[in-house]
mmCIF file of the C-alpha atoms, coordinates in Angstrom:
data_MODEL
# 
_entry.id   MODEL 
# 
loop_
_atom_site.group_PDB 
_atom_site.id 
_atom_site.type_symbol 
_atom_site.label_atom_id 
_atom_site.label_alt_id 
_atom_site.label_comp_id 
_atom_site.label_asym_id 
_atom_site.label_entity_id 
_atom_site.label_seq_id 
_atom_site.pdbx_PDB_ins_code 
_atom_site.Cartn_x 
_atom_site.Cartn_y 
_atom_site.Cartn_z 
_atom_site.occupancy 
_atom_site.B_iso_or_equiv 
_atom_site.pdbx_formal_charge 
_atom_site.auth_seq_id 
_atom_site.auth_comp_id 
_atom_site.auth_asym_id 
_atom_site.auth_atom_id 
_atom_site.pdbx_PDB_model_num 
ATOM 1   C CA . UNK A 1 1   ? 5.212   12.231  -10.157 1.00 0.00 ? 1   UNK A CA 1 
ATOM 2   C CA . UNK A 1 2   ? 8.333   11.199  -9.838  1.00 0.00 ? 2   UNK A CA 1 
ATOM 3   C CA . UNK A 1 3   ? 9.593   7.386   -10.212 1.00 0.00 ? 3   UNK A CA 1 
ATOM 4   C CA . UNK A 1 4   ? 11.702  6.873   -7.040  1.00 0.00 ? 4   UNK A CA 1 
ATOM 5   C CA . UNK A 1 5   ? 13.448  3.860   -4.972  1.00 0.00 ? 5   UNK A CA 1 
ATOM 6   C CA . UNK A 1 6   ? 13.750  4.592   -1.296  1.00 0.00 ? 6   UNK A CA 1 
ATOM 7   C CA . UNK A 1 7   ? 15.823  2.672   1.295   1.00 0.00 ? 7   UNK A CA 1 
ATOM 8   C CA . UNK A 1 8   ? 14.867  2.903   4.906   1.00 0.00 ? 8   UNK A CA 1 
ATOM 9   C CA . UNK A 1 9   ? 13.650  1.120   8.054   1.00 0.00 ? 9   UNK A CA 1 
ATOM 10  C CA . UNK A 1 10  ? 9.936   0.244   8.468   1.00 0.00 ? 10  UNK A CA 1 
ATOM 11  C CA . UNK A 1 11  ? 8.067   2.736   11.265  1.00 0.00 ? 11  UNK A CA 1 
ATOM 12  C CA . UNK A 1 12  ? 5.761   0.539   12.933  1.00 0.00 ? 12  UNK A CA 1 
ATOM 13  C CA . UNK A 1 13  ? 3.578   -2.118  11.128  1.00 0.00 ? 13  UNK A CA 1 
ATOM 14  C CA . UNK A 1 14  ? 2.173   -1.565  8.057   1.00 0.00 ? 14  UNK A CA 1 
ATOM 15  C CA . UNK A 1 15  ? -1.288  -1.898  7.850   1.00 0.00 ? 15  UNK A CA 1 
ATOM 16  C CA . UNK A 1 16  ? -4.446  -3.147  5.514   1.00 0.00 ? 16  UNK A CA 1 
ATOM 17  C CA . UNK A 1 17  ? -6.959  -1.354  5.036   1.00 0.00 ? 17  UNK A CA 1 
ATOM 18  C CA . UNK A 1 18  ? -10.645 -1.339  2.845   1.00 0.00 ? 18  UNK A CA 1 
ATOM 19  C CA . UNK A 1 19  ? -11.884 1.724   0.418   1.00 0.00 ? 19  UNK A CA 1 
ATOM 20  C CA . UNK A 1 20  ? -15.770 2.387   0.296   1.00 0.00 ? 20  UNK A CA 1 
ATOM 21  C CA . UNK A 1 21  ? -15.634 0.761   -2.469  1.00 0.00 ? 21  UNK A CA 1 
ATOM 22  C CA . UNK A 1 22  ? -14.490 -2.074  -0.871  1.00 0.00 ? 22  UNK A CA 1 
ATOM 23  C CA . UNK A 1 23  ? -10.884 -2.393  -2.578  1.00 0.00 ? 23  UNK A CA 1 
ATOM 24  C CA . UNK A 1 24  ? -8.136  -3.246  0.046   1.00 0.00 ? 24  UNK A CA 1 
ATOM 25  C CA . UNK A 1 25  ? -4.713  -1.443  -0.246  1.00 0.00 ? 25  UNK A CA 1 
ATOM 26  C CA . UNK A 1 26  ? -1.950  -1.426  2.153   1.00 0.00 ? 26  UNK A CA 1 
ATOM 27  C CA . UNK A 1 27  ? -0.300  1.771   3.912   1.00 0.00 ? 27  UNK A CA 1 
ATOM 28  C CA . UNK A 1 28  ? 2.687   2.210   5.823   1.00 0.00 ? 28  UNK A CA 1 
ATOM 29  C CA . UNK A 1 29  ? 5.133   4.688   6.983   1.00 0.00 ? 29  UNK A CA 1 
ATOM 30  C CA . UNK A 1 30  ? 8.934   4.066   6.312   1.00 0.00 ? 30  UNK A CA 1 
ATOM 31  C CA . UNK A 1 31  ? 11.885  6.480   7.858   1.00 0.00 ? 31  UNK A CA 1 
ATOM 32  C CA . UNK A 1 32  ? 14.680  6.931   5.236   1.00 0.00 ? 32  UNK A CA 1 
ATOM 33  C CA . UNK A 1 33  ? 17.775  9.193   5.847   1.00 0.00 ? 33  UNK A CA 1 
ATOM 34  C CA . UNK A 1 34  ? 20.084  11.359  3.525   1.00 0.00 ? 34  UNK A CA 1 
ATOM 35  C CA . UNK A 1 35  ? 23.260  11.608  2.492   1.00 0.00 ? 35  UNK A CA 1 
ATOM 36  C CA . UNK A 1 36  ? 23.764  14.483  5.291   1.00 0.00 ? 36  UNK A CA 1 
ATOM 37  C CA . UNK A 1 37  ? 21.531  12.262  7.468   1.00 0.00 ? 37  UNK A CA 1 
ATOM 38  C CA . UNK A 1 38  ? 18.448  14.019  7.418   1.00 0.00 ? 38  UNK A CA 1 
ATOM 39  C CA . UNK A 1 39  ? 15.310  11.897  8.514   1.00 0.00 ? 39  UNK A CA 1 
ATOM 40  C CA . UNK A 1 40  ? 12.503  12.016  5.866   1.00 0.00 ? 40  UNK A CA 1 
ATOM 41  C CA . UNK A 1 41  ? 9.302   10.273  6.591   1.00 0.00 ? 41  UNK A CA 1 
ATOM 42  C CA . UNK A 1 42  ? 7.755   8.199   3.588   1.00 0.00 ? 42  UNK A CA 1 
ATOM 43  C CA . UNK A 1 43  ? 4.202   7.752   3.393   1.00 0.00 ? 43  UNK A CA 1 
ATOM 44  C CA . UNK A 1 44  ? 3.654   4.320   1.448   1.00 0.00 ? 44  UNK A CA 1 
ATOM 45  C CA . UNK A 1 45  ? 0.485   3.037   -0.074  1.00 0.00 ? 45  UNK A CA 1 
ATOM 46  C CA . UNK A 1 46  ? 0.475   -0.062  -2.011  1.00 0.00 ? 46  UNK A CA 1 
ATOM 47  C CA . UNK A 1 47  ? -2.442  -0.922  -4.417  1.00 0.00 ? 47  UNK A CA 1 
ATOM 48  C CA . UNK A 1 48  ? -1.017  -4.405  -5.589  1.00 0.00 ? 48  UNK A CA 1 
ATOM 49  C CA . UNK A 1 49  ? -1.609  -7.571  -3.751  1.00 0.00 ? 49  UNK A CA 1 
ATOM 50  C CA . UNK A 1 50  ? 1.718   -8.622  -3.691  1.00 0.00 ? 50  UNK A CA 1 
ATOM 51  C CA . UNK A 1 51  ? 3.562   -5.685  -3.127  1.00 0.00 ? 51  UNK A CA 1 
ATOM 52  C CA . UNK A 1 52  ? 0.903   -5.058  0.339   1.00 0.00 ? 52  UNK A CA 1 
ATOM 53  C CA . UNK A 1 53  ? 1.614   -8.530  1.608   1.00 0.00 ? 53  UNK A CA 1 
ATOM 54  C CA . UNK A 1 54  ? 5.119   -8.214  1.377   1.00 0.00 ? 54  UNK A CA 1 
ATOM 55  C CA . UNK A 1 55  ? 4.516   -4.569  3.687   1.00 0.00 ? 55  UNK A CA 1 
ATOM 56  C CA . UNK A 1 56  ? 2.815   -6.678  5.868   1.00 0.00 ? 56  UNK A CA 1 
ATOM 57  C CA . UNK A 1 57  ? 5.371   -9.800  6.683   1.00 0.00 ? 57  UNK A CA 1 
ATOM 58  C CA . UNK A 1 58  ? 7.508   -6.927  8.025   1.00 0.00 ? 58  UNK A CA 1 
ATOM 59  C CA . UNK A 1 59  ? 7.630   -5.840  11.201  1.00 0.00 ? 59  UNK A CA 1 
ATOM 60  C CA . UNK A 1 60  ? 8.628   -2.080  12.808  1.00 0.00 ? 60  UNK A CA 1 
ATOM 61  C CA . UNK A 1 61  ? 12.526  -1.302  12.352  1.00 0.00 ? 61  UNK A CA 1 
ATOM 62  C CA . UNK A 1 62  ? 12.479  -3.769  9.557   1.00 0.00 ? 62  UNK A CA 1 
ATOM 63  C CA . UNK A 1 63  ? 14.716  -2.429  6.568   1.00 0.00 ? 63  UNK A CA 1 
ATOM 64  C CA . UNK A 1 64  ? 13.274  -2.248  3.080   1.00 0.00 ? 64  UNK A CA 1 
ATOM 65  C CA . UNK A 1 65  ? 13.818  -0.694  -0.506  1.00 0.00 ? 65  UNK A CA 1 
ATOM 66  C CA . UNK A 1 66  ? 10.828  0.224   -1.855  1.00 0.00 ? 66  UNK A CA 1 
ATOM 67  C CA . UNK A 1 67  ? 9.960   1.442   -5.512  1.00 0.00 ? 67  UNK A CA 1 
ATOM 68  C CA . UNK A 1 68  ? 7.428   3.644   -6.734  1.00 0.00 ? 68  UNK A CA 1 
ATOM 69  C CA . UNK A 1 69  ? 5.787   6.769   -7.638  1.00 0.00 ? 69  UNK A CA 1 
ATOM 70  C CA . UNK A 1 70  ? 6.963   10.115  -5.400  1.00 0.00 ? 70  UNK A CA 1 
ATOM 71  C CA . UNK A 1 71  ? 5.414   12.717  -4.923  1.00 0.00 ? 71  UNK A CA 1 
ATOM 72  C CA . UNK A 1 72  ? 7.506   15.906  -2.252  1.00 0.00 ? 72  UNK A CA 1 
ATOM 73  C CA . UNK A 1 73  ? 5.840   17.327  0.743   1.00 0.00 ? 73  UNK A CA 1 
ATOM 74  C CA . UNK A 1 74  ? 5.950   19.714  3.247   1.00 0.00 ? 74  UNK A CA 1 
ATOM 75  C CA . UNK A 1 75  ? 4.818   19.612  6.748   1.00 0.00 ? 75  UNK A CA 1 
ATOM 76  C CA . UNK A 1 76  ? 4.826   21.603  9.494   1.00 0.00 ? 76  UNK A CA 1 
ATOM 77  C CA . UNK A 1 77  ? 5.825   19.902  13.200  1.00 0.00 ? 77  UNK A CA 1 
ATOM 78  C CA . UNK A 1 78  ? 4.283   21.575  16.453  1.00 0.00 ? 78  UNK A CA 1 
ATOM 79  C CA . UNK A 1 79  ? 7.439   24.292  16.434  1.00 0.00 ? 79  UNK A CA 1 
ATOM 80  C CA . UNK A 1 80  ? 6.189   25.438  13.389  1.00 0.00 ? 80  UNK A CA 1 
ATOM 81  C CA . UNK A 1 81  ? 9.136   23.863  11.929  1.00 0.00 ? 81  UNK A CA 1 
ATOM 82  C CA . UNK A 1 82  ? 8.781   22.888  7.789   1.00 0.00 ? 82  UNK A CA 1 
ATOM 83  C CA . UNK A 1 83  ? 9.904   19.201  7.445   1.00 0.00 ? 83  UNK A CA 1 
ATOM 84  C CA . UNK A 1 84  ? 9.895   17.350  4.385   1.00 0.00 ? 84  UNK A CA 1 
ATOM 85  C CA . UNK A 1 85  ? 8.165   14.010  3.517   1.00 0.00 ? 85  UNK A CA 1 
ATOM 86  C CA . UNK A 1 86  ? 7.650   12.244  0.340   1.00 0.00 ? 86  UNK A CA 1 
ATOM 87  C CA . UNK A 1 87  ? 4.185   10.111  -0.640  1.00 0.00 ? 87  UNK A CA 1 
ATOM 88  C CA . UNK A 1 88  ? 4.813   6.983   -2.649  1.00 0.00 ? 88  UNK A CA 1 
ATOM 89  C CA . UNK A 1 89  ? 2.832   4.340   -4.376  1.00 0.00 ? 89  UNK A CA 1 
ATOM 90  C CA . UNK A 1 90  ? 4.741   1.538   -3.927  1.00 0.00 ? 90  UNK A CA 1 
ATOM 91  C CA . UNK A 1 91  ? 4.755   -1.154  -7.319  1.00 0.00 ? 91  UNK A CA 1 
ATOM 92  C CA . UNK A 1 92  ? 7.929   -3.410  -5.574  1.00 0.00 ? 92  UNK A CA 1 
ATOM 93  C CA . UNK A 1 93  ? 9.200   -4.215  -2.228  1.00 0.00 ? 93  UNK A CA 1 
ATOM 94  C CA . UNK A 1 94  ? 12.391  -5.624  -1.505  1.00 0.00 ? 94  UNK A CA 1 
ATOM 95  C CA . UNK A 1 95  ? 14.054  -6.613  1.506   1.00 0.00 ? 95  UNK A CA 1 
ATOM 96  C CA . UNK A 1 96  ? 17.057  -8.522  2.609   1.00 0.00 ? 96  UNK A CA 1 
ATOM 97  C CA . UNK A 1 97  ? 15.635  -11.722 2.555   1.00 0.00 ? 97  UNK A CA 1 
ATOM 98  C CA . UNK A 1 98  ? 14.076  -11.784 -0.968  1.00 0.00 ? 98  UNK A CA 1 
ATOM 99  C CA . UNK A 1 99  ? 18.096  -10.952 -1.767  1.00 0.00 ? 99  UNK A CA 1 
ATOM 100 C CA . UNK A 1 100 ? 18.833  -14.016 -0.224  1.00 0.00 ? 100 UNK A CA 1 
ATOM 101 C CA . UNK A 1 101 ? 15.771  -16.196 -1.595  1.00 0.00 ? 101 UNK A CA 1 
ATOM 102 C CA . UNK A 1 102 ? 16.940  -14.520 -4.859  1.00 0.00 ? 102 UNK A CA 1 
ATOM 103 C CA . UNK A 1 103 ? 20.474  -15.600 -4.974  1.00 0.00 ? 103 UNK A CA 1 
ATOM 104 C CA . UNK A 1 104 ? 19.793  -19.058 -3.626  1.00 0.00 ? 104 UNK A CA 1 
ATOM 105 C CA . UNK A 1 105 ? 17.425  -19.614 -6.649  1.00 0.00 ? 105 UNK A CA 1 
ATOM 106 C CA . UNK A 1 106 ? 20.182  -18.483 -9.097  1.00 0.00 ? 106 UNK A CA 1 
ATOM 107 C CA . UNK A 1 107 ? 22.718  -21.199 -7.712  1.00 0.00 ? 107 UNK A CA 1 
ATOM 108 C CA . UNK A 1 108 ? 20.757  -24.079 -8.249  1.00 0.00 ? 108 UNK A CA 1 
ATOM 109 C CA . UNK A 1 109 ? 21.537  -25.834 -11.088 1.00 0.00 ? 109 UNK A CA 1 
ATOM 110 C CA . UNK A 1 110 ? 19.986  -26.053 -14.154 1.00 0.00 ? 110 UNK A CA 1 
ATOM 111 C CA . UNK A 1 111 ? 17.386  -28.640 -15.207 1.00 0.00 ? 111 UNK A CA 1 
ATOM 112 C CA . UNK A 1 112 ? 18.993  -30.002 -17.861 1.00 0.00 ? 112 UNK A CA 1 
ATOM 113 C CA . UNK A 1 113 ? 21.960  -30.471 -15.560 1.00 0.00 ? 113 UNK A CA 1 
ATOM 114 C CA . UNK A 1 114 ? 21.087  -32.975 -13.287 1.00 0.00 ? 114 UNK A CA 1 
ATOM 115 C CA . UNK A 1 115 ? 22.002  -36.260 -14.480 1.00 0.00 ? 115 UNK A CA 1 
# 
């Protein structure tokens, strides 16, 4: 595998779902572009807690940077065309507003600070 970060926009919701043995993990599908801007469809699974719930508080079109394993793909569309498309197992989410929860948390001042 290959350890990756991908930046794209969400493609639809992501989604929880339960193993048979009755472990929950999160998948979604996230459409990220290349520097000749290709389309490559990313196939996420998240095992973590965290890292599914933040999946889930998006919503489709939603951008995201996701880290992770990668593992390359090929598929074939109904032209018989072959398309690539990358599996990851996302470990960290991050979106524009934990950049913004992020900095705001920096700027406050420090404890020993305040008179």
């Amino acid at each position: 595998m290959i350890d990756g970060l991908i930046a794209g926009r969400l493609m639809g919701d992501a989604s929880r779902r339960v193993d048979k043995a009755g472990h929950t993990y999160t998948v979604a599908r996230v459409l990220a572009r290349n520097k000749a801007d290709e389309e490559f469809i990313v196939n996420v699974i998240a095992f973590d807690a965290a890292t599914g719930a933040a999946l889930l508080a998006l919503a489709d079109g939603d951008a995201l940077s996701i880290a992770g394993s990668l593992t390359p793909k090929v598929w074939t569309d109904k032209q018989g065309n072959h398309r690539p498309s990358l599996d990851l197992i996302a470990v960290q989410v991050m979106t524009a507003y934990d950049v913004g929860r992020k900095s705001a948390v920096a700027e406050l001042p420090d404890i020993q600070d305040i008179p």
